[in-house]
N, C-alpha and C positions, 0 to 999 in steps of 0.2 A: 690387382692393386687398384684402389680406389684416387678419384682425381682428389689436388691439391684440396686443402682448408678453403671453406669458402666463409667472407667475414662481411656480413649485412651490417648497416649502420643506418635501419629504419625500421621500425616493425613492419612495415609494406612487404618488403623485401624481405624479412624475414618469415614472413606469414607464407609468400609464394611458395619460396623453398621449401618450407613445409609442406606446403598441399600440392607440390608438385611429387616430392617424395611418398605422401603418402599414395599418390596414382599411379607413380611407377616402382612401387616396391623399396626405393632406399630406405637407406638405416642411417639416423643422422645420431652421431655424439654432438653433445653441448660441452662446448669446451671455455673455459676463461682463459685464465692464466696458464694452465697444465701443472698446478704445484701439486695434484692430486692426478694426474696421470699414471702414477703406478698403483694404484689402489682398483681393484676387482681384476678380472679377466682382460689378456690384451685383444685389441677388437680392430682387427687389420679390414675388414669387409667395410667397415661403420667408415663415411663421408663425415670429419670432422666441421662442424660449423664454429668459427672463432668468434667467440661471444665479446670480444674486447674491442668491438666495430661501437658499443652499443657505452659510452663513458663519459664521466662528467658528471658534475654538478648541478641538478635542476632546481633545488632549492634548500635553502638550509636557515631554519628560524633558531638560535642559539637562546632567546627568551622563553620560546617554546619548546623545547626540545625536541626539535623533530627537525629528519634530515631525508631529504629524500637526492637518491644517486642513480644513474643507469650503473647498471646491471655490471657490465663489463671495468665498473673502475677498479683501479689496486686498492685492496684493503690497507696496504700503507699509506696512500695516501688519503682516504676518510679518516684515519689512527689522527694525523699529522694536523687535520683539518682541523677536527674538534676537539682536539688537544689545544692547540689555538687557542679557543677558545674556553679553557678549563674546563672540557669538558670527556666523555669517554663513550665509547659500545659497553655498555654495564654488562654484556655476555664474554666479553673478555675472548673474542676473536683470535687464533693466531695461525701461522702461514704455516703448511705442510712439508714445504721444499724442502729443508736441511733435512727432515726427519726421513723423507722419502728421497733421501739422493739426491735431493737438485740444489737450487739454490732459492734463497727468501728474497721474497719482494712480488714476485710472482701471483701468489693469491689474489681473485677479484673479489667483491663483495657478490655477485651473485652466486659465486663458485660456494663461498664460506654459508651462505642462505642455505642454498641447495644442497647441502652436504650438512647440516646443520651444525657447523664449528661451534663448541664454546670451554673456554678456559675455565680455570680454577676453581673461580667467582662464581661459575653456575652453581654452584650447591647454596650460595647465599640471594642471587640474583636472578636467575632463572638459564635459562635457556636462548639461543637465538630466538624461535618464534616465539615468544614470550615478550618479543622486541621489536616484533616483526608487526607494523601497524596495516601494512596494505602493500601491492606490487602489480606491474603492468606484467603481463606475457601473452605466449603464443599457443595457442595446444597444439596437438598432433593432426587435430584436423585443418590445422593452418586459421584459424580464427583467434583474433584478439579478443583478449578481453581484459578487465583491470577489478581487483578484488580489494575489499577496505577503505579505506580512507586516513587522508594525512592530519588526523587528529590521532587524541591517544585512550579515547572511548570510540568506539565507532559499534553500534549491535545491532546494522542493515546487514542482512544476505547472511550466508553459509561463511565462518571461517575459513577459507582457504589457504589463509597462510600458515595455519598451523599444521594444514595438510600437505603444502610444496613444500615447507622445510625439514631436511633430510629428503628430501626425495630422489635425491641426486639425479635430477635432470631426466627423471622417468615418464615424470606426468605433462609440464610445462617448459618451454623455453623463456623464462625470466627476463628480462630488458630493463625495469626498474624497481627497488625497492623504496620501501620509506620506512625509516628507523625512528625509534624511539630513544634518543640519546640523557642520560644521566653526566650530573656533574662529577668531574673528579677529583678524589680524595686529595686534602691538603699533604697530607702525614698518610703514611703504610707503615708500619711496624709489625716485625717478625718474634716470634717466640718460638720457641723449641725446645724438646724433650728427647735428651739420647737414651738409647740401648733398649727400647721396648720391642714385643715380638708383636705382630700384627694384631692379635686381640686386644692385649693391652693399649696400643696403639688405637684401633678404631674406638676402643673404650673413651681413653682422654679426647679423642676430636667429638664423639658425641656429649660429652660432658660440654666442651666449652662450647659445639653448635647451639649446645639446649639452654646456655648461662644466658645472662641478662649483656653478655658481652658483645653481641653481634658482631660476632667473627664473619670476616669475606670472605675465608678461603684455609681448608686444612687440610695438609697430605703427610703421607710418610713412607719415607726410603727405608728401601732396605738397604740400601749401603752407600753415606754421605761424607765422603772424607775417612773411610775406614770401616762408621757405625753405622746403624740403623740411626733415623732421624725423624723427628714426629715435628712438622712445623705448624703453627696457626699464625693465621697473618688477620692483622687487625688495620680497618683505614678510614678515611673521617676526618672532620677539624681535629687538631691536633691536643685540644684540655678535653676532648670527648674518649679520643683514643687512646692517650694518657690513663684516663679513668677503670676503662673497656680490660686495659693493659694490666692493670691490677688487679680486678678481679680474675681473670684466669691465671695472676698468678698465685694468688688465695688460692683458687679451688685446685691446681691443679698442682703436685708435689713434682719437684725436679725441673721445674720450667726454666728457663732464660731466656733472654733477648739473643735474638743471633742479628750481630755487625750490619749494616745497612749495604757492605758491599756482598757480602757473602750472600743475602738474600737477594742482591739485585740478579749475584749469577744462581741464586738456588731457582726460583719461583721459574724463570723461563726453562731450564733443564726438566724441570716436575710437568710444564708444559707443552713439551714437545719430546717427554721418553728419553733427552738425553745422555742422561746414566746407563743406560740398557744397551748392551750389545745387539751389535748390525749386523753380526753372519747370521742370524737368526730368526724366521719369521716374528715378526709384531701382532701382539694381536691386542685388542680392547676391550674389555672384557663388563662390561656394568652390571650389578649383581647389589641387591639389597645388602648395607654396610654390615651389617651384623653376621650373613651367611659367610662373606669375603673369607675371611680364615680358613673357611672348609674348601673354597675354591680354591687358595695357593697351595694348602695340604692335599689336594689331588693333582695337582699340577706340578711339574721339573722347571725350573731356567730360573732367571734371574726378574726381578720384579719391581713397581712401587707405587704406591698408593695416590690417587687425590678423590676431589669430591666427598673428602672427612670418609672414605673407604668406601663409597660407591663405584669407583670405576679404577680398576685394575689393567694398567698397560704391564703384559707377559712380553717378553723374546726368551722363547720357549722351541725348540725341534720336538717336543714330543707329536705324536700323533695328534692332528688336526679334529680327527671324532674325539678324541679322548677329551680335550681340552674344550670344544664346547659341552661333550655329555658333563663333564663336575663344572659350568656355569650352567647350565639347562637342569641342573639338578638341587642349585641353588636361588633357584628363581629368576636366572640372569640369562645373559647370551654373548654370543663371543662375535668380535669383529675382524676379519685378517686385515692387517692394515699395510703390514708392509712382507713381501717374499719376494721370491723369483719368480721368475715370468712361466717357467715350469709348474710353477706350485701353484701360482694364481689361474692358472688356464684349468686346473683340476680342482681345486678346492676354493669352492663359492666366497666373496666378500664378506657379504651379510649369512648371518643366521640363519638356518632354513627356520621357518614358522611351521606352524602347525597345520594342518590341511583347513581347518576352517580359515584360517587368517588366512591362508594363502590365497582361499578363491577368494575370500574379502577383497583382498587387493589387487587380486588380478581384476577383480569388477571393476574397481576403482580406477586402475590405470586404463580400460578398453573406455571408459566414461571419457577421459581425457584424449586418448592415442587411440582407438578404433583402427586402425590400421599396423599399430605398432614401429611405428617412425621411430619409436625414440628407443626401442628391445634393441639393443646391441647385442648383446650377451656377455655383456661389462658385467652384471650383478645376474 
């Protein structure tokens, strides 16, 4: 049994532990909040380092849109901050806890970086690193270093953030980011289209992604109140999205407005899998929108769509190879996101890669962790 969490609240101190680690063989997790604690393999050997030492506020220009936080704050409270301020994470952020059994509130922003979270909006807005301007961390050899700049052009040095994010705490220990904050929509409005089967469906959300409508965000259930439900959400000043509003209701046959409460509980549910049964592993599946069909058609469980049919959350029991061979067979790859702790100790988080990629990155992470501090055997 490995000693208590230990929680640095300096890069000094956290740089030690590192290079102390690396000289005598520990294995350190990067931990935030733990809203993502059940996701990979459990790692009983792995000395937890509590990243939430590392919080607060360092600066935040709302003219500019740039916000920079340590590493360890709650994502609710950055939501809360530049909400304030009419403003948003245009990647559309959200916390793991309810999905994975815990509770919400939990998520820190370095956790959501490092893990690369992004809601609905990514198919319209981008991605976390996409937003990601620059950040302070530690590597595996216990040295600081700080990557980017808190502007929102910066093209000195190597990207790195687009390289720590999703990394899940493999390459760097995080301490600050700096975000690139967008204003937020006056007006959201929802539309929606019952009873289509998932071609049909991925059909109508490429229609309106491709319209003059600039839609934020498109998913569809297979089962919403009974039916299958195809929604597109539109947002913006409110005569803009009005306008937006009408055109996809020209183009596309069957459409309606769905109620502004109904959407308020649709959109977070579409966001966190809530439709989907929980005796059942989770997985995530992302796969070019058009192949999607051929993915559910090899696949058993219950399902639903976002990303306008790029990314497929399954709770599926079929065989774990089966269910990445038809996404690996579709151009995609499958994510476990949520099992038992049985299942998870046996069947890897991420995707296995391909033997080229693989040593790619294994290159990648000895460049950073040379010693291997941060191999738990989580992923």
């Amino acid at each position: 049994m490995m000693a208590d969490a230990i929680r640095p609240d300096s890069a000094d101190a956290l740089a030690a532990i590192i290079a102390d680690a690396a000289s005598d063989g520990t294995r350190l997790r990067l931990r935030g909040g733990g809203s993502k604690d059940a996701i990979g393999a459990p790692t009983p050997d792995a000395r937890i380092v509590d990243m939430r030492g590392f919080s607060g506020v360092v600066d935040y220009d709302p003219p500019e849109l740039v916000l920079t936080v340590k590493a360890g704050t709650p994502l609710a409270e950055i939501q809360a901050l530049v909400a304030d301020k009419g403003q948003m994470l245009a990647f559309d952020p959200f916390d793991h806890g309810a999905m994975l059994g815990g509770a919400d509130g939990e998520a820190t922003i370095g956790g959501i970086v490092a893990a690369g979270v992004a809601g609905p909006t990514r198919v319209s807005r981008g991605a976390a690193r996409d937003h990601l301007l620059g950040f302070v961390g530690v590597s595996g050899r216990g040295e600081r270093f700080v990557s980017g700049a808190k502007v929102v052009k910066n093209v000195t040095g190597y990207d790195l953030s687009k390289l720590v994010t999703g990394s899940w705490g493999r390459l760097v220990a995080i301490t600050e980011v700096t975000l690139k904050v967008l204003p937020a929509p006056r007006l959201q409005v929802t539309l929606g289209v019952a009873g289509l089967d998932p071609a049909a469906a991925i059909s109508v959300m490429a229609r309106a992604m491709g319209s003059a409508a600039e839609v934020s965000a498109a998913a569809h259930l297979q089962d919403w109140n009974g039916a299958p439900l195809t929604a597109i959400r539109l947002d913006g000043f409110p005569s803009s999205v009005e306008a937006r509003a009408a055109i996809v209701t020209t183009l596309i046959d069957g459409v309606a407005p769905v109620a502004d409460a109904e959407a308020a509980r649709l959109w977070p549910a579409i966001t966190t899998a809530a439709p989907l049964p929980t005796d059942v592993p989770l997985w995530r599946i992302v796969a070019p929108a058009a192949r999607m069909p051929d993915v559910i058609a090899g696949v058993g469980g219950r399902w639903l769509l976002d990303w306008a049919g790029g990314l497929l959350w399954l709770a599926s029991a079929d065989d774990p190879q089966a269910i990445r061979t038809a996404a690996a067979q579709m151009g995609g790859h499958a994510m476990l996101v949520r099992a038992d702790a049985e299942t998870r100790a046996v069947v890897p988080a991420l995707h296995p890669q391909p033997k080229a990629l693989a040593t790619l990155e294994e290159r990648v992470r000895r460049a950073f962790d040379p010693a291997g501090v941060f191999e738990t055997g989580r992923f």
